[in-house]
C-alpha positions in Angstrom: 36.7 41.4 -18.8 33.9 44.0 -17.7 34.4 43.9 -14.1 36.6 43.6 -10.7 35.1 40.1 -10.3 36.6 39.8 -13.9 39.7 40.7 -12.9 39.7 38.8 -9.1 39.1 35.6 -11.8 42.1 36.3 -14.0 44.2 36.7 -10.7 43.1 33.1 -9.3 43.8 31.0 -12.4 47.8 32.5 -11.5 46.8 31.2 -7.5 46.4 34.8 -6.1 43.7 35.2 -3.9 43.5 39.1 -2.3 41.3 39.9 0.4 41.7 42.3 3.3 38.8 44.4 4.4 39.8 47.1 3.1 38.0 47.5 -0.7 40.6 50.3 -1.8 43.5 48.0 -0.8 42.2 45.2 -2.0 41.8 46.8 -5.6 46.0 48.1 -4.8 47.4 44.8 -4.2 45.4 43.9 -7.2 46.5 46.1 -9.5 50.1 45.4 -8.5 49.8 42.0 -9.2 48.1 42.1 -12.1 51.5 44.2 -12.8 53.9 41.6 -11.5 51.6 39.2 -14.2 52.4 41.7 -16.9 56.4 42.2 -16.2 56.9 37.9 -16.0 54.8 37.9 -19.4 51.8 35.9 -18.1 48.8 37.9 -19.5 49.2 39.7 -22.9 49.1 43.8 -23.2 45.3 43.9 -23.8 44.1 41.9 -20.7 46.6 44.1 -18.5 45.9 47.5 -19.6 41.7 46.5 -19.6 42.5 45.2 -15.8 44.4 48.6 -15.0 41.6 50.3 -16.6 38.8 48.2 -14.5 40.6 48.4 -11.4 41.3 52.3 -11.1 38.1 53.2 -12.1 36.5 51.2 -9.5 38.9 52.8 -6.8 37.7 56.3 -8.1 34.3 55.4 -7.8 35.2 54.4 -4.1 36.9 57.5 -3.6 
């Protein structure tokens, strides 16, 4: 994983498809699913912190 679109992937093979508008609440809803995906035990450790990672560096790009 190396980018957003990376991480939009991992979050459609689970069925969640986020789109609002609104970039930085996009990546938000994002990240808190990928969260929800951590806490059930659907992705391992490494693909959830690298999708944290990924994910709040983009939104401080946008900031």
């Amino acid at each position: 994983m190396k980018t957003v679109y990376d991480v939009m992937q991992l979050l459609k093979r689970f069925g969640t498809y986020i789109y609002t508008k609104d970039r930085i609440a996009d990546l938000e809803l994002m990240e808190d699913e990928i969260k929800e995906l951590y806490k059930m035990q659907m992705i391992e450790a490494q693909d959830f912190q690298l999708a944290l990672l990924i994910l709040r560096q983009e939104k401080n790009n946008l900031k």
